[in-house]
N, C-alpha and C positions, 0 to 999 in steps of 0.2 A: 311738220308733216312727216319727213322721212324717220325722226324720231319715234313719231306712233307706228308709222309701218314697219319696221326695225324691231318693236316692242311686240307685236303681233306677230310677226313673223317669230319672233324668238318665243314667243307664247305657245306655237305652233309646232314648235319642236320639241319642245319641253312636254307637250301633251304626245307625239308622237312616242317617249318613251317611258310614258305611263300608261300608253295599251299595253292589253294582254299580249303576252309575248307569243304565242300561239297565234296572235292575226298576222307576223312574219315569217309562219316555218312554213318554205319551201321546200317539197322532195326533191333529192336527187338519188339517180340511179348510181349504186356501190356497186360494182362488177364485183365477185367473187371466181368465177372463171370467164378468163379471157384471152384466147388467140392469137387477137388480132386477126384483119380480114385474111383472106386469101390469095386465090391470085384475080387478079380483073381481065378474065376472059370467059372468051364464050363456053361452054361446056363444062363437062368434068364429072365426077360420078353422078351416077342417074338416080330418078326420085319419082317414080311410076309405079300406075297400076294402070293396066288395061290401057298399055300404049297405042294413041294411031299408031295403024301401020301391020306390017308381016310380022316383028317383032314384038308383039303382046308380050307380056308378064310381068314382072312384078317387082320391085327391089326399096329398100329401108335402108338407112344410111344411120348407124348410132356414134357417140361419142363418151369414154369415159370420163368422169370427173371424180373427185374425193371432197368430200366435205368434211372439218375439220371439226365442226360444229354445229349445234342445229341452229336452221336459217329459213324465213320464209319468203319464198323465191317469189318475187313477182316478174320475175320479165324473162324468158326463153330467145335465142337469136341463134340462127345457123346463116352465113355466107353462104345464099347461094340466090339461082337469076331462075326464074322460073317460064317454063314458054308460051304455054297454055294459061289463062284463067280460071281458077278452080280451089279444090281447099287443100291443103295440106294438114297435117295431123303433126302436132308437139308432145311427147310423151315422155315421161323420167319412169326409166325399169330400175328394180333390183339389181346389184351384181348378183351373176351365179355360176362361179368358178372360171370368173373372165369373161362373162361372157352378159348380155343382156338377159335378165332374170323377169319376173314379175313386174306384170305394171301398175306403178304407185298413183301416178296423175295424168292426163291426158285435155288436150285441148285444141278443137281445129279450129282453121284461121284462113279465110277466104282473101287469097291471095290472086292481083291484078296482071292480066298477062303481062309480061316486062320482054317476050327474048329471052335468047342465051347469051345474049352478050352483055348484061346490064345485074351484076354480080352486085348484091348489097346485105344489108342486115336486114334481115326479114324474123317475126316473129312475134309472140302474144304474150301484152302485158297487161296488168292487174289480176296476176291471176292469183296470188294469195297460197303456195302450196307452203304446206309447214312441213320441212322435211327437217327427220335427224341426224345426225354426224354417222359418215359410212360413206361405202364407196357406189357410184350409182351409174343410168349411163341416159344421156337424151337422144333421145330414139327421133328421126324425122321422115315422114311417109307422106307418100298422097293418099288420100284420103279414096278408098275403092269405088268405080263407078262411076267417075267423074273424067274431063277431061284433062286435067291437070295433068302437068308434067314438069320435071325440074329438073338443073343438077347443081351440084355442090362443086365447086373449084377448089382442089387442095391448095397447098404453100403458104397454110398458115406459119406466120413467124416463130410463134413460142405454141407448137401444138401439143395436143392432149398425149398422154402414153397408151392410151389406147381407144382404135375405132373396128366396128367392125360393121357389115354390110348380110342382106338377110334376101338374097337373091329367090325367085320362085316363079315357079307356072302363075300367069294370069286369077287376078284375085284372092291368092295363095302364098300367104310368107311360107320360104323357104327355111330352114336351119340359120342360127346365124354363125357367121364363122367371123376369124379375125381380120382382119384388113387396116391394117397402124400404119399402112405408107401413105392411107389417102389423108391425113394431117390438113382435115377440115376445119373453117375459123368454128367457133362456137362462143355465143357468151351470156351467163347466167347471172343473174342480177339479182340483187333487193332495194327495196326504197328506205333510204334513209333519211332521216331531217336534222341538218345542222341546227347549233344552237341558237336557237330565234333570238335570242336576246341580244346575240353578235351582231344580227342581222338589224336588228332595229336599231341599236346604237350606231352601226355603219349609216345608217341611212339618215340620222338625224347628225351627226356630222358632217357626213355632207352638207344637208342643208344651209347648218350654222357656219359651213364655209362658205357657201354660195353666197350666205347675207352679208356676211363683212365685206365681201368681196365689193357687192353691190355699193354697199355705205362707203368705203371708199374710191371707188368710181365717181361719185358725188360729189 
């Protein structure tokens, strides 16, 4: 009896790595730029439009990056805790002589009131942008009109070489200038698939060690 079940089970693996190798490829997310978080407290630069309050107006927070090569970005992340419920806005500009140029892609993302004291990776994946090798910058804003409000915590560990901040009247971006000390986390990703076939031969050794295991248990 344990014979046949032994014989089936080894049947059983042996068909495991005559599927298509394609029914094992897992994505994982490849960071291409990344930080690391920031710091884990409450506040830190602001991410408003049309703040409650006496203080109305307005501010964007960008981060530069350099791409080496072209890469299609699916996953956007800025470290930061947001107070309000509301959307925010993820956008990749141009550089234009250091500075946030044109904008290439854009996508808002309705993010759940958390507090200022509840700092995480926040941000929109599958988003599929094909960008080419150059230097660029991700722009992150509330979204106008909404009651959303955020801030970003500097102290990231390995931060970007440059950030700058795009302050303004109510509803109104401002000019944006430089601002490289607030060393916000930031981290830009694409999906990648290891070699499925790694993966299925992993998984059916395992198995075929489970069974002997068993048979001698026996």
């Amino acid at each position: 009896m344990y014979r046949t079940i032994r014989r089936l089970s080894l049947t059983f693996w042996m068909a495991v790595l005559l599927l298509p190798t394609t029914a094992f490829a897992i994505p994982i997310t490849t960071w291409i730029v990344n930080t690391g978080p920031g710091f884990d407290i409450g506040g830190g630069a602001s991410l408003y439009d049309d703040r409650p309050g006496a203080n109305r107006g307005y501010q964007s927070l960008a981060a530069r990056f350099t791409l080496t090569e072209d890469v299609v970005i699916d996953t956007v992340q800025g470290w930061m805790n947001w107070a309000y419920g509301g959307r925010a806005r993820f956008s990749i500009l141009t550089d234009f002589q250091g500075l946030p140029g044109a904008s290439r892609f854009t996508r808002a993302l309705e993010l759940p009131a958390t507090g200022l004291n509840d700092s995480d990776w926040r941000g929109p994946t599958g988003l599929n942008w094909a960008v080419t090798q150059g230097d660029y910058w991700l722009v992150f804003e509330d979204v106008p009109n909404n009651l959303g409000f955020g801030a970003m915590p500097g102290g990231a560990p390995m931060p970007l070489l440059g950030y700058a901040s795009s302050p303004g009247a109510s509803g109104v971006a401002g000019a944006w200038q430089r601002a490289d000390v607030l060393a916000l986390g930031v981290r830009i990703g694409y999906e990648s698939v290891p070699a499925p076939a790694t993966t299925a031969l992993m998984l059916a050794g395992l198995g075929l060690l489970a069974t002997r295991r068993r048979g001698r248990a026996a």
